[in-house]
CHARMM internal coordinates of N, CA and C (Angstrom, degrees):
IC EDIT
DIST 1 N 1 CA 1.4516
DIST 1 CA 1 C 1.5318
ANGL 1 N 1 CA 1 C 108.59
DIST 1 C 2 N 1.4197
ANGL 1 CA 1 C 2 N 123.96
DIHE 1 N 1 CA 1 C 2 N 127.89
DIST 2 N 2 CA 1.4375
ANGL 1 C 2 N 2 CA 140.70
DIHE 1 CA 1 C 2 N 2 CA 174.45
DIST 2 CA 2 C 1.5477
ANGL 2 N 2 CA 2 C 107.02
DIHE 1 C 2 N 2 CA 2 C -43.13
DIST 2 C 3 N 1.2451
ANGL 2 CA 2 C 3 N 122.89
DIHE 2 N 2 CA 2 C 3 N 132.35
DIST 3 N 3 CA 1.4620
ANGL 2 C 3 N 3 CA 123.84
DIHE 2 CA 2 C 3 N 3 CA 173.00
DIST 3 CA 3 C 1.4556
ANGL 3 N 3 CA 3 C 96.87
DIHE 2 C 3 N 3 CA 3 C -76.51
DIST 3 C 4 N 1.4946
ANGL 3 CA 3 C 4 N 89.91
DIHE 3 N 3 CA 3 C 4 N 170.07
DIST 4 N 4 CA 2.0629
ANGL 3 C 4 N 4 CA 102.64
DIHE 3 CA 3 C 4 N 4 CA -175.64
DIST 4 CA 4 C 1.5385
ANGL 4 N 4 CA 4 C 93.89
DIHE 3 C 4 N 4 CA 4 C -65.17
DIST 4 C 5 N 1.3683
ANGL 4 CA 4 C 5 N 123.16
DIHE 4 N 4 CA 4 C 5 N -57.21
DIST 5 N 5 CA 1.3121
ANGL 4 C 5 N 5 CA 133.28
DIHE 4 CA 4 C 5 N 5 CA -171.96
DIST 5 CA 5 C 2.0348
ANGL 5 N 5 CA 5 C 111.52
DIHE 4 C 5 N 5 CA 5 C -57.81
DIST 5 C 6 N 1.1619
ANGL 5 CA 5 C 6 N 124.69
DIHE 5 N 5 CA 5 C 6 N -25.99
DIST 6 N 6 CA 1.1211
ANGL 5 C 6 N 6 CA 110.74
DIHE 5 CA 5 C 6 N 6 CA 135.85
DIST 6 CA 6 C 1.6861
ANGL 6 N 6 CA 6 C 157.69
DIHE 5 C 6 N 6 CA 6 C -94.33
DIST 6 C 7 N 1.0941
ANGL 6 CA 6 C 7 N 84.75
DIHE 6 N 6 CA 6 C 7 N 2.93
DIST 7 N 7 CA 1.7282
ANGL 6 C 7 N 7 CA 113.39
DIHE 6 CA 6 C 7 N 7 CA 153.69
DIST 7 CA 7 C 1.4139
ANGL 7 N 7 CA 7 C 119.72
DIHE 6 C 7 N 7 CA 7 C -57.32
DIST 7 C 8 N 1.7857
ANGL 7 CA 7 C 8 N 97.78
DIHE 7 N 7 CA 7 C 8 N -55.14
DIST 8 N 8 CA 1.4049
ANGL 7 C 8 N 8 CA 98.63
DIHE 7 CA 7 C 8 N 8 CA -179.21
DIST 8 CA 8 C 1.5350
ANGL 8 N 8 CA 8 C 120.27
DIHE 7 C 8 N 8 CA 8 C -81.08
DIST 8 C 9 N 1.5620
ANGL 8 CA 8 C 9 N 103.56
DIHE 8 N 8 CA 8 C 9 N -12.85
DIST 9 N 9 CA 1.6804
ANGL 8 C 9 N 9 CA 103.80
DIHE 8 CA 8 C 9 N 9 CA 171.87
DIST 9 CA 9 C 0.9539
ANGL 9 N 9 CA 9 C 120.76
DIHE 8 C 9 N 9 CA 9 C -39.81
DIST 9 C 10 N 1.8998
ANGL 9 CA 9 C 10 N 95.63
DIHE 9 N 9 CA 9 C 10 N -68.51
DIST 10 N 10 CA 1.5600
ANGL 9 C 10 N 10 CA 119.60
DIHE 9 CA 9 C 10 N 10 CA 173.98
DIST 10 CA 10 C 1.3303
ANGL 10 N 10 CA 10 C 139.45
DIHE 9 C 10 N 10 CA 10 C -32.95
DIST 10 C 11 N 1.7607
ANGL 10 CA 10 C 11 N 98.57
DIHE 10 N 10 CA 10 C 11 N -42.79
DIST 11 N 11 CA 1.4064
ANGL 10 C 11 N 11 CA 118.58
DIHE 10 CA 10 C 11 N 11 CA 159.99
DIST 11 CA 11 C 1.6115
ANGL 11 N 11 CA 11 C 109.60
DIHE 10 C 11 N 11 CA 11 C -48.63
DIST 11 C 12 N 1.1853
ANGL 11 CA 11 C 12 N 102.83
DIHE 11 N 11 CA 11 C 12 N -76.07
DIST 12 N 12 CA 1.5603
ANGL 11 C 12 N 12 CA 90.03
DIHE 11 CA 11 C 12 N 12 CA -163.29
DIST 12 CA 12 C 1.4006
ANGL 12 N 12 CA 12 C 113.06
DIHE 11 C 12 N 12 CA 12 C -49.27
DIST 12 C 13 N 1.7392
ANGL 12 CA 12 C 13 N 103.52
DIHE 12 N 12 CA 12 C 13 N -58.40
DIST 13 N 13 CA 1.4366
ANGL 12 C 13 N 13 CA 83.01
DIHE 12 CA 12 C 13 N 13 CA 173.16
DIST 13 CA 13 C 1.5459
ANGL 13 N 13 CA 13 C 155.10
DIHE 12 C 13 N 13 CA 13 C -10.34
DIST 13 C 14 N 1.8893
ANGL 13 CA 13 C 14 N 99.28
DIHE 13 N 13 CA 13 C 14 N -57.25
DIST 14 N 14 CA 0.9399
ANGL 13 C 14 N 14 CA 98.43
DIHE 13 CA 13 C 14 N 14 CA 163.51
DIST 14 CA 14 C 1.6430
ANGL 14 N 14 CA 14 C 138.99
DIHE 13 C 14 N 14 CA 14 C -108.77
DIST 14 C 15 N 1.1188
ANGL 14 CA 14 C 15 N 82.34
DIHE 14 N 14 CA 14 C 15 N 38.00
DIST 15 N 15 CA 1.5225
ANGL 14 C 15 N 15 CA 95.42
DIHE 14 CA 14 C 15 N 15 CA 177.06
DIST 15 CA 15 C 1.7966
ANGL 15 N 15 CA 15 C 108.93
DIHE 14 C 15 N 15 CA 15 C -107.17
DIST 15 C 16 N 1.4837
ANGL 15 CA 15 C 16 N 107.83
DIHE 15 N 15 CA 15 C 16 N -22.71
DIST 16 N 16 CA 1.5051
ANGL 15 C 16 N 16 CA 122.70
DIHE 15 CA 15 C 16 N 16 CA -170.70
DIST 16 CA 16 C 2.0176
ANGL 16 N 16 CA 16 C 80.02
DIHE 15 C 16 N 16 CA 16 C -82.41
DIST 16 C 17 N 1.4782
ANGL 16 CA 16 C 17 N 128.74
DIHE 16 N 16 CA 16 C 17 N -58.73
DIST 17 N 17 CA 1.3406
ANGL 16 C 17 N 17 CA 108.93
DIHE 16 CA 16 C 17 N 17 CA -162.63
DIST 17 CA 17 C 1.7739
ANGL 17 N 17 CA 17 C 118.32
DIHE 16 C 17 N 17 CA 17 C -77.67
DIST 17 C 18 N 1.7768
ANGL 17 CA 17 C 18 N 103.63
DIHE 17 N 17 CA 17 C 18 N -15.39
DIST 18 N 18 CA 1.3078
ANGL 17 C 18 N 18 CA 103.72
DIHE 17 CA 17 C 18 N 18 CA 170.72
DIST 18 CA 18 C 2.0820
ANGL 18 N 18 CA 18 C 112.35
DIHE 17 C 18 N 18 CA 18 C -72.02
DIST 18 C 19 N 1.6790
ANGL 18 CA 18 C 19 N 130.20
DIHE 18 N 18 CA 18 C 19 N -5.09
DIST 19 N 19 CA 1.0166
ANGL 18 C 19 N 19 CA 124.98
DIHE 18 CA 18 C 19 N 19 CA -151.09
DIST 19 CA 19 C 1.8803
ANGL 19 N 19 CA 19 C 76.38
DIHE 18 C 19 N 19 CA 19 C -105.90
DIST 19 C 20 N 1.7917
ANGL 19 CA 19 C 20 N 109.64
DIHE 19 N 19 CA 19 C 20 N -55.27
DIST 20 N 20 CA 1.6172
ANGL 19 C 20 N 20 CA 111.12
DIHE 19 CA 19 C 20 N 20 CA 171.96
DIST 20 CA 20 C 1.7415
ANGL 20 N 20 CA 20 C 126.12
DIHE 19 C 20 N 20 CA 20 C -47.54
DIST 20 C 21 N 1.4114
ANGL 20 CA 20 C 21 N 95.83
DIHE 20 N 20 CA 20 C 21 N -27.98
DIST 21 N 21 CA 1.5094
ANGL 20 C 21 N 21 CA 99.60
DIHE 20 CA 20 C 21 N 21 CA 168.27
DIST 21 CA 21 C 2.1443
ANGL 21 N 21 CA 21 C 126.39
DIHE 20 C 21 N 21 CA 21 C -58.45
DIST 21 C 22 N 1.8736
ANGL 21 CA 21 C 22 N 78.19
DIHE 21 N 21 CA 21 C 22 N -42.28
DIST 22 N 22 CA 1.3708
ANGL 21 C 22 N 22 CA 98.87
DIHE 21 CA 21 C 22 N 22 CA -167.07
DIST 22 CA 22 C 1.6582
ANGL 22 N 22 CA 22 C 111.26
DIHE 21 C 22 N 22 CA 22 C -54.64
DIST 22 C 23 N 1.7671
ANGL 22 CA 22 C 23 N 96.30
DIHE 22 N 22 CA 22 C 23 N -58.47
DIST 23 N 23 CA 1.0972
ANGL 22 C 23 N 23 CA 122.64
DIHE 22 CA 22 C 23 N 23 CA 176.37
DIST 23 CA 23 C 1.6051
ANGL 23 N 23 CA 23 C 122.48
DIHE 22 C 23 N 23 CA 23 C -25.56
DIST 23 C 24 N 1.6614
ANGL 23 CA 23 C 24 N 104.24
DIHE 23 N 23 CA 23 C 24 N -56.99
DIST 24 N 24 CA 1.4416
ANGL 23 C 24 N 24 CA 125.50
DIHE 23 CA 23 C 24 N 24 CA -158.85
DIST 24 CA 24 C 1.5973
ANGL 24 N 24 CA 24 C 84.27
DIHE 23 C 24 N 24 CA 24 C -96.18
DIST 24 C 25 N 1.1268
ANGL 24 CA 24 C 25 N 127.86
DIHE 24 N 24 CA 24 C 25 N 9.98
DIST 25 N 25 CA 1.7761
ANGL 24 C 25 N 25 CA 117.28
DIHE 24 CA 24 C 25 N 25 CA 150.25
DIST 25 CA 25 C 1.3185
ANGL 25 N 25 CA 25 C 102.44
DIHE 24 C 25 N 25 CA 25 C -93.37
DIST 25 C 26 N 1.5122
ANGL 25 CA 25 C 26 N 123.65
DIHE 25 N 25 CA 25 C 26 N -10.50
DIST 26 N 26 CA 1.7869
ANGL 25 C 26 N 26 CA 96.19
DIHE 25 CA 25 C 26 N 26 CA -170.32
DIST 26 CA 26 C 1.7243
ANGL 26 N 26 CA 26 C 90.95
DIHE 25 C 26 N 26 CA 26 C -112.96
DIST 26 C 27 N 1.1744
ANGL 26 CA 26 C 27 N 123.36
DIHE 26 N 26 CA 26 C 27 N 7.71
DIST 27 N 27 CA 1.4749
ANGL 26 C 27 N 27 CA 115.02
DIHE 26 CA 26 C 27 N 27 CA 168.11
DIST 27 CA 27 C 1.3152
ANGL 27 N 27 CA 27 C 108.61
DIHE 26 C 27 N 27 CA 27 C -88.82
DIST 27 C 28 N 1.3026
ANGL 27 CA 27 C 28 N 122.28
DIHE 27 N 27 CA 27 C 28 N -21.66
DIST 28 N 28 CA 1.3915
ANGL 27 C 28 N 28 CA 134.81
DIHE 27 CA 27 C 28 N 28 CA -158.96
DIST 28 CA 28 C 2.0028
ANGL 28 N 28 CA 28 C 94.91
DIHE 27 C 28 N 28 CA 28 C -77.83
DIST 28 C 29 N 1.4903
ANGL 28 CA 28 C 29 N 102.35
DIHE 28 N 28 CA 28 C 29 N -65.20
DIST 29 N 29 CA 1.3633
ANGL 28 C 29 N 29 CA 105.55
DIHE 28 CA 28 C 29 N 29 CA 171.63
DIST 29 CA 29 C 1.3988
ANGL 29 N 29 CA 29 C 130.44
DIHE 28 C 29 N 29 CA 29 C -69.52
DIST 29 C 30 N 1.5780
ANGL 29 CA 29 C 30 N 113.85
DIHE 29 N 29 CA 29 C 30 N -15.01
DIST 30 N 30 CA 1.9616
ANGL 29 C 30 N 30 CA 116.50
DIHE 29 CA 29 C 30 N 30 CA 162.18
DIST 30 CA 30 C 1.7612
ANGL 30 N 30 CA 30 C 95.77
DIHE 29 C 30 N 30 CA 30 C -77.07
DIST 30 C 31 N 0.8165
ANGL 30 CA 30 C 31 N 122.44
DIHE 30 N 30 CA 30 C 31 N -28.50
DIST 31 N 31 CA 1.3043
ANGL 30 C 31 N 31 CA 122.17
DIHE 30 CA 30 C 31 N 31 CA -164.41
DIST 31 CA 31 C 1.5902
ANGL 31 N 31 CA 31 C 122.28
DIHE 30 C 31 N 31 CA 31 C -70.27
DIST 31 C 32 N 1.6703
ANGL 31 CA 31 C 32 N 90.71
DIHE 31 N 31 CA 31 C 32 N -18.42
DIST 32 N 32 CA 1.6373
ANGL 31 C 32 N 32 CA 98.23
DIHE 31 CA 31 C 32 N 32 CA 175.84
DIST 32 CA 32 C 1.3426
ANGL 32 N 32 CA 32 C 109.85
DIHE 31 C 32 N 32 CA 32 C -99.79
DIST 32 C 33 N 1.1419
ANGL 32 CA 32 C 33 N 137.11
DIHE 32 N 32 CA 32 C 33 N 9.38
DIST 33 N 33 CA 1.5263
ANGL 32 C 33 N 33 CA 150.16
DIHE 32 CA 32 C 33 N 33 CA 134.93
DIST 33 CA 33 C 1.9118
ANGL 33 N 33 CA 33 C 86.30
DIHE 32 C 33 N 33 CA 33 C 91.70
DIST 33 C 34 N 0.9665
ANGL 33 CA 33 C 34 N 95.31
DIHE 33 N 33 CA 33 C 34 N 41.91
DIST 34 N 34 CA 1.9355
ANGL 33 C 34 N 34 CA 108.80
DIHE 33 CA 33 C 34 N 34 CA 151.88
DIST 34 CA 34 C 1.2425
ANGL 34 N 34 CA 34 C 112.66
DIHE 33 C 34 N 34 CA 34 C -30.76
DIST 34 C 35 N 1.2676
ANGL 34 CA 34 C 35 N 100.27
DIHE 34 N 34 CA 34 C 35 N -72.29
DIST 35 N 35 CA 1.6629
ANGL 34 C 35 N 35 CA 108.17
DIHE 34 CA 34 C 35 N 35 CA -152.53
DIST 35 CA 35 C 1.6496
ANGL 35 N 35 CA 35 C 109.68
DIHE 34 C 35 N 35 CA 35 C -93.23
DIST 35 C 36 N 1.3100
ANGL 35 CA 35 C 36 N 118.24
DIHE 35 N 35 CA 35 C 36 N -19.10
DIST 36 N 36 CA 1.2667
ANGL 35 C 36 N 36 CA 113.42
DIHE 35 CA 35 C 36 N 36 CA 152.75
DIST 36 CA 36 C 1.3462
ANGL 36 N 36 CA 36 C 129.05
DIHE 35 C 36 N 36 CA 36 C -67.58
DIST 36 C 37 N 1.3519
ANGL 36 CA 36 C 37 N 97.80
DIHE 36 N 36 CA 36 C 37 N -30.96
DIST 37 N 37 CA 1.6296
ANGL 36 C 37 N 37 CA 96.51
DIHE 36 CA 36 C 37 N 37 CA 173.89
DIST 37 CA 37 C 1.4979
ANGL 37 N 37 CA 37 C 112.39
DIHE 36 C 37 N 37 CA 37 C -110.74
DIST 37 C 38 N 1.4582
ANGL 37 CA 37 C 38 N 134.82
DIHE 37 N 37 CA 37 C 38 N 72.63
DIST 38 N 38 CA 0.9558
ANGL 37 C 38 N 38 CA 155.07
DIHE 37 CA 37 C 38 N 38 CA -152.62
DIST 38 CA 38 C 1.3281
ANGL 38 N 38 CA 38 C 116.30
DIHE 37 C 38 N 38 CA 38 C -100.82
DIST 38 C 39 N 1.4672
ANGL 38 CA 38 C 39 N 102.89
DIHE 38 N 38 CA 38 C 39 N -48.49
DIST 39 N 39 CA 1.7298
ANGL 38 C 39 N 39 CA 94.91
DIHE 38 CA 38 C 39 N 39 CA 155.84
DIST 39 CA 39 C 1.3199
ANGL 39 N 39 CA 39 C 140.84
DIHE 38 C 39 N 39 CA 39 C -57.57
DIST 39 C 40 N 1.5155
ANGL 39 CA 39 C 40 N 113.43
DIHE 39 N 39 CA 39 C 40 N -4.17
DIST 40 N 40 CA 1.7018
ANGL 39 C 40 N 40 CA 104.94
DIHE 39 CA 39 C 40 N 40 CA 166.71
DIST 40 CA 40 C 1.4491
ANGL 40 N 40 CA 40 C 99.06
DIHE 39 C 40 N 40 CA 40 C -109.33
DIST 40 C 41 N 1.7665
ANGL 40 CA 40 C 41 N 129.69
DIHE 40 N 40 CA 40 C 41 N 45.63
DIST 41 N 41 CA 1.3365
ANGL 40 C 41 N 41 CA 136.25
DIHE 40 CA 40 C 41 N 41 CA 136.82
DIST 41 CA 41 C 1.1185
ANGL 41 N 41 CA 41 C 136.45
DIHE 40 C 41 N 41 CA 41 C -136.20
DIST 41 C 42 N 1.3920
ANGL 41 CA 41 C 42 N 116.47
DIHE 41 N 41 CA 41 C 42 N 161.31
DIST 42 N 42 CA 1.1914
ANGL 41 C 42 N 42 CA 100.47
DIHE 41 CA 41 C 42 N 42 CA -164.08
DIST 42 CA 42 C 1.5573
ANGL 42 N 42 CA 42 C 107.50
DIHE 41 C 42 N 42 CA 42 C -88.51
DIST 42 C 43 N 1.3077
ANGL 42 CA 42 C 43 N 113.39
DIHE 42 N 42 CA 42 C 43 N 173.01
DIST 43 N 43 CA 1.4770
ANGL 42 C 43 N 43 CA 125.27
DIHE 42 CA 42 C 43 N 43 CA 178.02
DIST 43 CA 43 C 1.4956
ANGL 43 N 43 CA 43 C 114.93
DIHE 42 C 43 N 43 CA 43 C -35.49
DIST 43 C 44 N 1.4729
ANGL 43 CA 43 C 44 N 108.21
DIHE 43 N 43 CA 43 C 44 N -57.48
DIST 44 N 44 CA 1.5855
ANGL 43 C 44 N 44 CA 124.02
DIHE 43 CA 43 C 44 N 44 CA -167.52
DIST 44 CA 44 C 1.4349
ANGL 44 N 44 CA 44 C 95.03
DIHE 43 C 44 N 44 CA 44 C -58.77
DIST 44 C 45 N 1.6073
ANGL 44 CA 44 C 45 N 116.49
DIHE 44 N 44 CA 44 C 45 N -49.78
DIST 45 N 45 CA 1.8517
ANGL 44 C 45 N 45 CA 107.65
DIHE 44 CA 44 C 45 N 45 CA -170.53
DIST 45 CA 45 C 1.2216
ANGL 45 N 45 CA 45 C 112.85
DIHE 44 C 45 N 45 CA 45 C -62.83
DIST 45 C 46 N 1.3629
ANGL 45 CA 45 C 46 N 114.77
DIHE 45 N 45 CA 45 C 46 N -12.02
DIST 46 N 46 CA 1.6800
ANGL 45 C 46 N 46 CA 105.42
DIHE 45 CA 45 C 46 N 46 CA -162.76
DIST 46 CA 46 C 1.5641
ANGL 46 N 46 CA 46 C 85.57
DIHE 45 C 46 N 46 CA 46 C -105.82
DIST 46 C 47 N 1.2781
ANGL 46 CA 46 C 47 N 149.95
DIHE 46 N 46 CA 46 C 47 N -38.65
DIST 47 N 47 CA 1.3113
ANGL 46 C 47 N 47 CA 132.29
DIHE 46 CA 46 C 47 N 47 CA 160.74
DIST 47 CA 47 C 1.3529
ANGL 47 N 47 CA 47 C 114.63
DIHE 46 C 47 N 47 CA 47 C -60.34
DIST 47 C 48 N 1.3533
ANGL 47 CA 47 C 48 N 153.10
DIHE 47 N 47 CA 47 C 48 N -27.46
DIST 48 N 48 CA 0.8757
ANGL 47 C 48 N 48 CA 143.06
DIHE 47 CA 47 C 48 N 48 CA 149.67
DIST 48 CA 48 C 1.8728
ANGL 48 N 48 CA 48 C 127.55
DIHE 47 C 48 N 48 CA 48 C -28.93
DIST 48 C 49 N 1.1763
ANGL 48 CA 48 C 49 N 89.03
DIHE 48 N 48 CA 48 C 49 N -65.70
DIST 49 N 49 CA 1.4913
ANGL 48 C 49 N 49 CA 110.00
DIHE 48 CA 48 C 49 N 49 CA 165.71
DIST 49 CA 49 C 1.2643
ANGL 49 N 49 CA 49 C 121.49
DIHE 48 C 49 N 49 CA 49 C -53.21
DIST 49 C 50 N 1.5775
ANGL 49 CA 49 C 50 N 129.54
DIHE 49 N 49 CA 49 C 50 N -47.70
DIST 50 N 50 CA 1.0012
ANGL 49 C 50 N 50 CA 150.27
DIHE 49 CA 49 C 50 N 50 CA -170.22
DIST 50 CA 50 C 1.6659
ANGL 50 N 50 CA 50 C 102.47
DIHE 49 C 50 N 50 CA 50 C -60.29
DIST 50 C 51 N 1.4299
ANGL 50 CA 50 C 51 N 107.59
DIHE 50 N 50 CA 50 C 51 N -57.87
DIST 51 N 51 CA 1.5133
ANGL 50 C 51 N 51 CA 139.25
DIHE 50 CA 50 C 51 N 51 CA 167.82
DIST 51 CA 51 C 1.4685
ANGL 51 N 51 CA 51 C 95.63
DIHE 50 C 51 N 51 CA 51 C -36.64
DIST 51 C 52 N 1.4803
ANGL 51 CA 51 C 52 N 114.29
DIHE 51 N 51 CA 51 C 52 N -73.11
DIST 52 N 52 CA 1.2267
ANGL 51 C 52 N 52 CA 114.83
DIHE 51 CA 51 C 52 N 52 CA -163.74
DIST 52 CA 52 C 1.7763
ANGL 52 N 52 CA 52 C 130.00
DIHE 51 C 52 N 52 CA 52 C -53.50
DIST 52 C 53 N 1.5844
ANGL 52 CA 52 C 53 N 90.39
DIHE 52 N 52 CA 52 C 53 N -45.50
DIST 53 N 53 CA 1.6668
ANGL 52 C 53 N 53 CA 115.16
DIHE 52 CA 52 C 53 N 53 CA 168.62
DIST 53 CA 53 C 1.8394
ANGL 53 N 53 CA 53 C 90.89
DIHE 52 C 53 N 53 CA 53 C -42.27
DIST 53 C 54 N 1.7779
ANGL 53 CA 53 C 54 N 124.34
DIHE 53 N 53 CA 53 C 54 N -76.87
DIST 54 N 54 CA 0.6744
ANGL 53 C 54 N 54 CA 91.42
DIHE 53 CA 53 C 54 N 54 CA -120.36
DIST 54 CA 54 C 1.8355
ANGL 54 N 54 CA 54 C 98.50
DIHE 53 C 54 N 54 CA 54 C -94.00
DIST 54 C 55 N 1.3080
ANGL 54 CA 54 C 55 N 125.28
DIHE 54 N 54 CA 54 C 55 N 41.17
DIST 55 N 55 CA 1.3488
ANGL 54 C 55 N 55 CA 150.17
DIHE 54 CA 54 C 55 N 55 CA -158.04
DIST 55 CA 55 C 1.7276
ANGL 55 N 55 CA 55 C 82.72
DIHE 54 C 55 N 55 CA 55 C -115.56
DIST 55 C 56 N 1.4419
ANGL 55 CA 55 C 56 N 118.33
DIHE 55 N 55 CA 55 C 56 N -71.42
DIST 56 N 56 CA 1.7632
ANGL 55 C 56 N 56 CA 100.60
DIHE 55 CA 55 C 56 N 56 CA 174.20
DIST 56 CA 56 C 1.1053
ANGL 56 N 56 CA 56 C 136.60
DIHE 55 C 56 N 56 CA 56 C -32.16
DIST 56 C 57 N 2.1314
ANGL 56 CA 56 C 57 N 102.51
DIHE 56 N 56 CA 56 C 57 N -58.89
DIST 57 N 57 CA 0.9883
ANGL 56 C 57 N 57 CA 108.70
DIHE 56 CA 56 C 57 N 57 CA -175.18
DIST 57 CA 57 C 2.1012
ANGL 57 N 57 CA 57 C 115.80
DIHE 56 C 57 N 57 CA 57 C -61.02
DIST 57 C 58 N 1.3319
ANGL 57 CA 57 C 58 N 98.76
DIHE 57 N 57 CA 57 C 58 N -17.97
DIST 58 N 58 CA 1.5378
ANGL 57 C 58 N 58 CA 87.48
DIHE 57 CA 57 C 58 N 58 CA -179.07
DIST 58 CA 58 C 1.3130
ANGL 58 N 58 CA 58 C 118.76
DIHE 57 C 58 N 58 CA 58 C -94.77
DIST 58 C 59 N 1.4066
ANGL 58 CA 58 C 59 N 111.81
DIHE 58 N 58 CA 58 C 59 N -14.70
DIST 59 N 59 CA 1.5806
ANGL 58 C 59 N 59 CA 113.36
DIHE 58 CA 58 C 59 N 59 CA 158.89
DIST 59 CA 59 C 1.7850
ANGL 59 N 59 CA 59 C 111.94
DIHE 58 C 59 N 59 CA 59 C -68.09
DIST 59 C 60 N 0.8002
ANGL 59 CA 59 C 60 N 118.22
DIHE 59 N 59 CA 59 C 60 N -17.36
DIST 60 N 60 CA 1.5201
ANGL 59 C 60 N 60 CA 134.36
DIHE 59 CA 59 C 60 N 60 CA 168.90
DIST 60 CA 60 C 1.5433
ANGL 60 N 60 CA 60 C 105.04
DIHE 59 C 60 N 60 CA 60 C -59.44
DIST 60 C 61 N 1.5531
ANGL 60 CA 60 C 61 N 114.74
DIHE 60 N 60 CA 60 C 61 N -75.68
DIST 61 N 61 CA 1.3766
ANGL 60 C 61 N 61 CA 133.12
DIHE 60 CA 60 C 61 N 61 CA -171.23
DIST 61 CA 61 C 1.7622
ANGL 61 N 61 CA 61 C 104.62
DIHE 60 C 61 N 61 CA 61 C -50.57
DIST 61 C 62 N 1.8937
ANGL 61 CA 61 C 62 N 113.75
DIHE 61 N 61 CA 61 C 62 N -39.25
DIST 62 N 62 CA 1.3848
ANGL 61 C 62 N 62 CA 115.63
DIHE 61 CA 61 C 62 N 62 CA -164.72
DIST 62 CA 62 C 1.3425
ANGL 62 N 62 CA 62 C 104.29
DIHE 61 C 62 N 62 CA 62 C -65.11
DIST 62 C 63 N 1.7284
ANGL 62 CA 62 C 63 N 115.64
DIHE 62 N 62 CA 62 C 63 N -51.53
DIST 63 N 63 CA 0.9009
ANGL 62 C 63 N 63 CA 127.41
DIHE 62 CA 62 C 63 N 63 CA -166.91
DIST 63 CA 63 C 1.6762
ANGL 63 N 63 CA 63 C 120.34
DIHE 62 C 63 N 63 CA 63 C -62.59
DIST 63 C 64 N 1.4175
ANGL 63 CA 63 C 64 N 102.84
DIHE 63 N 63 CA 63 C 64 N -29.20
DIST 64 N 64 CA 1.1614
ANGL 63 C 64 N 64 CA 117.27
DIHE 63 CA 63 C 64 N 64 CA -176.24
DIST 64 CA 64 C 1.3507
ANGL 64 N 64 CA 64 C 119.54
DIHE 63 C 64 N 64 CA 64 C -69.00
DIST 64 C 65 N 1.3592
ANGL 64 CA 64 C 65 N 113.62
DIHE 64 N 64 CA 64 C 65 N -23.50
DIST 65 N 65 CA 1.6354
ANGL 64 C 65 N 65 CA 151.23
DIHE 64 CA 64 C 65 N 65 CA -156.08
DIST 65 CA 65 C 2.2239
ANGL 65 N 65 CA 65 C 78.98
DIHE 64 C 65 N 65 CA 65 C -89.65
DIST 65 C 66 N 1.4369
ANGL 65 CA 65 C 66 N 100.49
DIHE 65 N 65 CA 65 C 66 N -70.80
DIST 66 N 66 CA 1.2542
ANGL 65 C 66 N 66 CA 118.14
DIHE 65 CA 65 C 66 N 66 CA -154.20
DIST 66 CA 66 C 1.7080
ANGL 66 N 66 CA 66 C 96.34
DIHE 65 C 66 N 66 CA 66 C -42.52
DIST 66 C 67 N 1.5227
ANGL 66 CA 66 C 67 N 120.85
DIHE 66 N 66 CA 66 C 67 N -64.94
DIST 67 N 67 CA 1.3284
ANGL 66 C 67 N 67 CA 121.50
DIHE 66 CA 66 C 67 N 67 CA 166.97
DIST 67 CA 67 C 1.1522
ANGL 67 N 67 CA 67 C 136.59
DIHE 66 C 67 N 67 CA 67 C -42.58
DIST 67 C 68 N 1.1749
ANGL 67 CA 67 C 68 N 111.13
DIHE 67 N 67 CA 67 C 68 N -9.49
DIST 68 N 68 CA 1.6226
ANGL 67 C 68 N 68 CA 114.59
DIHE 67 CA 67 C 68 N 68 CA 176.45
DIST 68 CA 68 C 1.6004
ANGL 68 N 68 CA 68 C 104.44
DIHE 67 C 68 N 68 CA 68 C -98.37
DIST 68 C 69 N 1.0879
ANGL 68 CA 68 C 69 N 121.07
DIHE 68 N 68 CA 68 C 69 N -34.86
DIST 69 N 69 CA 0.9944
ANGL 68 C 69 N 69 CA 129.44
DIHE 68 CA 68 C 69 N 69 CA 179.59
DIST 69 CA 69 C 1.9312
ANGL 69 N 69 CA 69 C 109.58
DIHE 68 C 69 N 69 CA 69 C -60.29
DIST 69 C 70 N 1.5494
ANGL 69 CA 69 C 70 N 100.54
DIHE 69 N 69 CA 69 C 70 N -62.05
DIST 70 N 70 CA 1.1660
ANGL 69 C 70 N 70 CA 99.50
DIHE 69 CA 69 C 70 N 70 CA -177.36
DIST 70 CA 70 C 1.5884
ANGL 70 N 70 CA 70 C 121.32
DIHE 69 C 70 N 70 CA 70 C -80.32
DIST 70 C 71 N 0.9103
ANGL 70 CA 70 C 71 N 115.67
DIHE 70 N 70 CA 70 C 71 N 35.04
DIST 71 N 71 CA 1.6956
ANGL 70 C 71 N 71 CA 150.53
DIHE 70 CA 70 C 71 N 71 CA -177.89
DIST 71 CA 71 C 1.1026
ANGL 71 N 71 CA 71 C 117.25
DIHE 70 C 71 N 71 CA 71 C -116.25
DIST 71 C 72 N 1.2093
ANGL 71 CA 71 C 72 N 100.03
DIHE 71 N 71 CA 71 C 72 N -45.04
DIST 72 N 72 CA 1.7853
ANGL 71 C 72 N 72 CA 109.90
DIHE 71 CA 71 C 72 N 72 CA -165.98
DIST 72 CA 72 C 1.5610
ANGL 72 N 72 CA 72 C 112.81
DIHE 71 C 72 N 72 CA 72 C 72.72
DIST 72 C 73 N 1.2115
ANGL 72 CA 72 C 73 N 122.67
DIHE 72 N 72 CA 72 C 73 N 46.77
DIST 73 N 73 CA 1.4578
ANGL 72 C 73 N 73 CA 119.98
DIHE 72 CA 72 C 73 N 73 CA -176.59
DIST 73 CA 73 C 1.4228
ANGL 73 N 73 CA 73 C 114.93
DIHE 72 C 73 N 73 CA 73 C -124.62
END
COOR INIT
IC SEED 1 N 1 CA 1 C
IC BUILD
């Protein structure tokens, strides 16, 4: 049976690669130059997107939250 102290490794662990995961979804979609090129979409796609970015970025922030916690830092 896993000690508490590797439980919580694990945790962070994967909470640090679920926040890097998040991340490299919202570079993936700035990266296709969306929002600069905005006039060949419509409104709804670019709120969509917009939506989406900022749903990563806060699974980013939770997770990021989550590791510190289970760190103690």
């Amino acid at each position: 049976m896993p000690s508490a102290n590797q439980h919580f490794l694990k945790t962070s662990e994967r909470c640090l690669e679920q926040a890097y995961q998040a991340v490299l979804k919202t570079q993936v979609i700035e990266g296709n130059n969306i929002f600069t090129e905005s006039k060949n979409h419509t409104t709804s796609v670019i709120s969509y997107l917009q939506a989406d970015l900022d749903k990563k970025f806060n699974i980013a922030k939770v997770r990021i939250g989550e590791f510190k916690m289970s760190t103690n830092e």
